[in-house]
N, C-alpha and C positions, 0 to 999 in steps of 0.2 A: 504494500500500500504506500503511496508516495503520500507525500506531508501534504499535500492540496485534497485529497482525500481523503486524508486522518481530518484534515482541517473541518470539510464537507460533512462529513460524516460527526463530527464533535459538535457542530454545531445545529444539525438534522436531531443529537439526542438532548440537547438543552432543550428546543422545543417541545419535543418529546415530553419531559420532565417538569412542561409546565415555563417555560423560561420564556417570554418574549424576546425573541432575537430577530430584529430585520437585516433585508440582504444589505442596507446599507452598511448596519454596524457591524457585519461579518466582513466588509470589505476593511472598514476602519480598523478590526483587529489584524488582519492581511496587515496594512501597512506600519500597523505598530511595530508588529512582529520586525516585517523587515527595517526597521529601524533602530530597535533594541536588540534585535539576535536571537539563538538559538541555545546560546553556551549555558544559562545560568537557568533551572526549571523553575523557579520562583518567580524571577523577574517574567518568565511566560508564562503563569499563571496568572501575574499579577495584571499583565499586557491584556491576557482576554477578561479579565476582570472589570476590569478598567472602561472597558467600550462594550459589555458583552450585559454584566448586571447593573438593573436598573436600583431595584432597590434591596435594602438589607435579608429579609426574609429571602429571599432566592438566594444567596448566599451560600449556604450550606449546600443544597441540590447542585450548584455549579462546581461548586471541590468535589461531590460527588463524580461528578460526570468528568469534571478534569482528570482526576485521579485514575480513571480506568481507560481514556482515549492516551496520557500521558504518564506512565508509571512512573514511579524513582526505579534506579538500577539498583538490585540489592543484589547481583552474582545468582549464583544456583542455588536453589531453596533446598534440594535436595543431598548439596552435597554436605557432608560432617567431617571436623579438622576430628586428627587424630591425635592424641596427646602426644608430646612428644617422649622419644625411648621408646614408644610401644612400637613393635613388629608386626607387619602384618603380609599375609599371606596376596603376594599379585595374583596368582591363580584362583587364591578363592571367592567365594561371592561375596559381595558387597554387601557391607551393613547397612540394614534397613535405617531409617531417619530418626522409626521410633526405639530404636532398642536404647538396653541401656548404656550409660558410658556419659563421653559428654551432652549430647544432646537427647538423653535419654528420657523418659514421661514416669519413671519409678515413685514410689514411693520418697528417697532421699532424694532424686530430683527435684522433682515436685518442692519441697521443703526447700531447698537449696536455691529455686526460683522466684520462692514467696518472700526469701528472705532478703533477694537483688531488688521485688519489686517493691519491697518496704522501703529498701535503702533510699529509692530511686524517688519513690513518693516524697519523701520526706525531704532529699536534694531540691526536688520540684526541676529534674534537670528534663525537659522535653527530650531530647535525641536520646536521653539512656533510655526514657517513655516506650520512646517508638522502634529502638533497639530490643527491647523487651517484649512488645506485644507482639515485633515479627518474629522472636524466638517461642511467645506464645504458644502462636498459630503452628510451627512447624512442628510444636513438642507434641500438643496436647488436645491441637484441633481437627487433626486428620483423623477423616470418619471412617473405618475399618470395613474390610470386607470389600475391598472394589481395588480391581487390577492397579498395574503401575501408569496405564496412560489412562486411566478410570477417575484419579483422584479428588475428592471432594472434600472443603474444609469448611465448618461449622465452630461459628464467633459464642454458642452454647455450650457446646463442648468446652471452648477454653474457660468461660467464665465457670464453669458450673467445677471445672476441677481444681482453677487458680482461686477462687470467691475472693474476687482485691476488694470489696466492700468489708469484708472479715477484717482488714489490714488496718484500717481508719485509727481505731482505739492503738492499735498497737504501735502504729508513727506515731500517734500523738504523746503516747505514755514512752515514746524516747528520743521525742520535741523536748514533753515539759515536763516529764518525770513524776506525773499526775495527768489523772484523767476531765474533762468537762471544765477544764478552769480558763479553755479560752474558745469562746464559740466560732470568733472570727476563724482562728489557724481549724477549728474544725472544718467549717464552710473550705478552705482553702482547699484541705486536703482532699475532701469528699467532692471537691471540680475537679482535682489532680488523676482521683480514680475516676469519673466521668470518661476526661480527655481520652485515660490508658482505654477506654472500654469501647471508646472512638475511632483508636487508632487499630485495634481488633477488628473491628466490624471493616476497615478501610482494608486489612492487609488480607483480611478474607475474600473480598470483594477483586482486590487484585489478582490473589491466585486464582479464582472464579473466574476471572477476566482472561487468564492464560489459556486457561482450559478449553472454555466454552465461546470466547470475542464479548469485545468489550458490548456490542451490539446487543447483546442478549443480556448481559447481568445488569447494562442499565437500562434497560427494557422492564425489567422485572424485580432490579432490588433498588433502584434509587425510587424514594418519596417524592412526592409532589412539593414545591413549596408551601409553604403554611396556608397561607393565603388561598390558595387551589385545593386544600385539602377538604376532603367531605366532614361535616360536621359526625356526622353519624360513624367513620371509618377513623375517628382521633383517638391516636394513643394519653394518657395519662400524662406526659409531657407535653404531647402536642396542645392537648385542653392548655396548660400552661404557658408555654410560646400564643395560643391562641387569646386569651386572656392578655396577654401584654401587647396584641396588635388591635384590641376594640378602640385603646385610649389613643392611639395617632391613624387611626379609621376617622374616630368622631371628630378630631381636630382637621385633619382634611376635609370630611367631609361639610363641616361649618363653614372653613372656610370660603368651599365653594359655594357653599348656599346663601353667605352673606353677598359674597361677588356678585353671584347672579339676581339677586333682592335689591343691590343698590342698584346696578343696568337700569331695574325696572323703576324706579324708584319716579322718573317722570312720567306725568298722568299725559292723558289726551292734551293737545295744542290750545291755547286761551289764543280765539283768535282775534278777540278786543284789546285785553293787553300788548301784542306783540302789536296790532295798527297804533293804537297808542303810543307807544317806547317809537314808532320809526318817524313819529312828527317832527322830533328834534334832525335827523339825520333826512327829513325832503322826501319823507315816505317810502325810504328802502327801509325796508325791515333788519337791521344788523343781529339784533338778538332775539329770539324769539321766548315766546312766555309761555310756561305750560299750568296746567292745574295740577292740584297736589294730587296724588294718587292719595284713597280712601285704604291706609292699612284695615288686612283682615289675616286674622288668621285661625283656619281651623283647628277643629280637637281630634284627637285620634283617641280612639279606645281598641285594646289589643287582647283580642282571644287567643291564649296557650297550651296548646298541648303538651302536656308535661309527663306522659307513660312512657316507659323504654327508654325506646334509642334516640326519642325523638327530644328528648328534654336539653340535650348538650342544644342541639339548634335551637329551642325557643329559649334559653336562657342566653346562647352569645346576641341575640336578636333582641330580647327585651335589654340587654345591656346599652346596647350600640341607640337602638331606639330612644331611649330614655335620658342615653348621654347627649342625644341631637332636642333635650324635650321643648330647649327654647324657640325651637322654631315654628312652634305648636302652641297655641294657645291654653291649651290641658289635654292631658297624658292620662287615662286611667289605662291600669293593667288587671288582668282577669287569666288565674290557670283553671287546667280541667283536665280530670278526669273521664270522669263519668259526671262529677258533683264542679259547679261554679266557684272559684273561690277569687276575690280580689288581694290583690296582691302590690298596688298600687303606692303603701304606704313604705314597702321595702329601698323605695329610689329616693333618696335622698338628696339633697345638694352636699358634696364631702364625702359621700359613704365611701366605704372600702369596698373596691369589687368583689374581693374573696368574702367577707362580711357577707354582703349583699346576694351570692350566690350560693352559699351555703342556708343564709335565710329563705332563699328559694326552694332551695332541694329540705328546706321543716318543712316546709309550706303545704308540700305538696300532698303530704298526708290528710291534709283538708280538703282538696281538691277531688278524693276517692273516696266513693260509698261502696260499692263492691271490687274495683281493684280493676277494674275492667273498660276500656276505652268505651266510650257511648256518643259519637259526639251530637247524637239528636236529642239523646236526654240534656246535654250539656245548652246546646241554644235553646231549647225551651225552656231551664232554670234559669239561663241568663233572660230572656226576655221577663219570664215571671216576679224575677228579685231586682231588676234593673231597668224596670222599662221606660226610667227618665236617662238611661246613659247612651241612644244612639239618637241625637238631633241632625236637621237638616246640614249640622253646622260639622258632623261626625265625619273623618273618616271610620271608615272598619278595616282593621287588620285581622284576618286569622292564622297563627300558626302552628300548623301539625302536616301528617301526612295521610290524612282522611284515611284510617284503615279505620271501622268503627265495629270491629267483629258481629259483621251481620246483621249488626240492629237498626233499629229504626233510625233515619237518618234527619228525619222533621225538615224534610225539605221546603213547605210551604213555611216553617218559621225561621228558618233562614233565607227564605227568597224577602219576608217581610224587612228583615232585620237591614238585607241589602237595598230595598227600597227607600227605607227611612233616614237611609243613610248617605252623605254627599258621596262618597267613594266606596270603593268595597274590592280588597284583594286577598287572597289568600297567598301564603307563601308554602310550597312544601320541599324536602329534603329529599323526596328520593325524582329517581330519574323519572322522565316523564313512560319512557316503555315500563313504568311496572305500574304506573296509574289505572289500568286496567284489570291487575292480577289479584286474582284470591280477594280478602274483603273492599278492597281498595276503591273507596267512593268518590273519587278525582274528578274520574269524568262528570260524575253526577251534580258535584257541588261544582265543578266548573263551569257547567251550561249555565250558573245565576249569575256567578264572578267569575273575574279570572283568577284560572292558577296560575302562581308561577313557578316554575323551578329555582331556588334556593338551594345552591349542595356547599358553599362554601363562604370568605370571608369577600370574593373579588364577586361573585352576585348579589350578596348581601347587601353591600355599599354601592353597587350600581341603581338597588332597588330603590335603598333610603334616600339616596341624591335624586332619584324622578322623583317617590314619596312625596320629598317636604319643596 
């Protein structure tokens, strides 16, 4: 493969992964390149970086994708130095990678490794890091049973038999010679094993990359960006990276809704003042006069589905929503199960988001009388407990993903609710090909409002900015 085609190809899999890359800014890293060179793989990484990511959150996914079109040179993974004075047979076969000796997975290995990756935690020295998760991988992460040109390595395997989270206490207590007496140097060292469990997953992914082409492992093992990622598909971290991208969502997204609010902000042409104003100037009109525009601004009330899997998306939703609430005249919020519960008093001006989302997931227990999605029971207790909350002046939000286990769907009390109401959208989480399948009432409740497809944080934000 020549480098115009590693090139092509490198940047066919950032797209792939979710990364806006246009042909201009693939020409612009073209010319970077040739102008910074070839020799140093940092300064080339940093080169496609540079012209290639837009913003922070794709970040990560781009070292992905670099890391397996661009390897580092590590030599043979397979070959083992031999102590030195020992003897050994040219005739005979060749030691396996795993056996024991220097680079052996025994028992006293093992011990003898935990004890280089204590040291090395506690150095906080990156290159010993990364020197160590590749001797990891080669000790302790080859998955047995599959030929010599078969081989396959798992980042499972290494941790479940190194457990560097085990090691925390034990740098600490030969930092400080005592355990819990400094949180900071704890936090430090519990990134330091993160990083190492980083650079596992990367050296796995390289060998995986030898194997099989870089093509196919980031095809199938690099994530999406944050931002692109499905609400319903987030890991436990992810929920956390995703939580730290609502608060510069909402601040972007203000800022465009104030930009576009001031544009508007001249009413229709006064066209007695502007003839008036051009007496002094001999009846050209130089400046012209307009009427004030009449501010209005509507209320939004937000119906949530809060069962399952769907609860992660109505909670980064009513987050982001409520952080835009100024734009909005008043915000009530309402979850549900099967049972209405308002929930409206949780958004605070100052609150802490973790606060705030954790009070959502008490909440919900209020929201459920038998434990079971209803969402026809659910609009007819909201009509019946709240029938001064949808005015002409409303919009309506609902979101869930209308599966309502076969029950009654109250579809004339939700065509009412849509009537009475100035707007009316639903948002929902999964793809629109499954809006059809098993109990799934999409299509049904679509035909009053629209649905939209919401699976992530870059729909989200497109919604909230037409929204308000």
């Amino acid at each position: 493969m020549s480098l115009l085609d590693r090139h092509i190809a490198f940047v066919e899999a950032l797209r792939a992964a979710g990364l806006p890359v246009s042909l201009s800014e693939g020409l612009d890293a073209v010319h970077a390149i040739g102008t910074l060179g070839l020799e140093d793989r940092e300064i080339l990484r940093a080169a496609y970086a540079a012209t290639l990511v837009k913003r922070q959150p794709h970040r990560p996914g781009f070292d992905h994708v670099f890391d397996l079109y661009f390897p580092a040179l590590v030599g043979d993974p397979t070959r083992v130095e031999e102590p030195e004075g020992l003897e050994t047979d040219p005739d005979g076969p060749p030691r396996p990678a795993g056996a024991d000796g220097p680079l052996g997975d025994g028992p006293a290995d093992l011990a003898e490794f935990r004890d280089s990756l204590a040291t090395a935690l506690a150095m906080g020295d990156p290159d010993a890091l990364q020197a160590l998760a590749r001797e990891a991988v080669l000790r302790f992460g080859l998955i047995r049973g599959r030929g010599q040109g078969e081989q396959r390595w798992s980042s499972y395997n290494v941790m479940n038999r190194v457990s560097p989270g085990e090691l925390v206490d034990r740098v600490l207590e030969g930092l400080l010679g005592q355990l819990d007496q400094d949180p900071a140097l704890r936090r430090l060292v519990e990134a330091q094993v993160a990083a190492f469990e980083g650079m596992v997953d990367s050296e796995v992914r390289r060998r995986a990359a030898e194997v099989r082409g870089p093509e196919h492992v980031a095809r199938y093992t690099v994530r999406k960006s944050i931002d692109q990622l499905d609400f319903t598909s987030a890991r436990k971290a992810d929920l956390e990276e995703m939580r730290r991208e609502i608060g510069p969502l909402a601040r972007r997204l203000a800022t465009r809704l104030n930009r576009h609010k001031a544009s508007r902000q001249r009413g229709p042409l006064d066209f007695r003042r502007t003839v008036r104003a051009s007496v002094s100037s001999g009846g050209v009109p130089l400046e012209t006069h307009h009427r004030p525009r009449r501010p209005s601004r509507s209320d939004l009330v937000v119906l949530c589905d809060v069962s399952g899997s769907v609860s992660n998306f109505a909670n980064f939703t009513l987050m982001l929503v409520f952080a835009l609430r100024e734009q909005f005249n008043r915000v009530r919020a309402f979850t549900f199960v099967d049972e209405i519960h308002e929930v409206t008093d949780r958004f605070v001006t100052g609150a802490d988001p973790m606060e705030t989302m954790a009070s959502l997931a008490a909440s919900a227990q209020h929201a459920t009388l038998w434990g079971r999605t209803n969402y026809g029971r659910a609009f007819t207790r909201f009509a019946e407990l709240h029938p001064d909350a949808i005015t002409p002046k409303t919009n309506l939000l609902v979101l869930g993903d209308a599966r309502s286990n076969y029950s009654d769907l109250a579809l004339p009390v939700y065509r009412q609710l849509v009537a009475d109401s100035r707007h009316a959208w639903w948002l929902n989480p999964e793809s629109p090909r499954h809006w059809a399948t098993g109990d799934s009432a999409a299509l049904d409740y679509g035909k009053i409002a629209p649905m939209i497809e919401c699976r992530n944080l870059v729909q989200l934000g497109e919604f909230v900015h037409d929204l308000a």
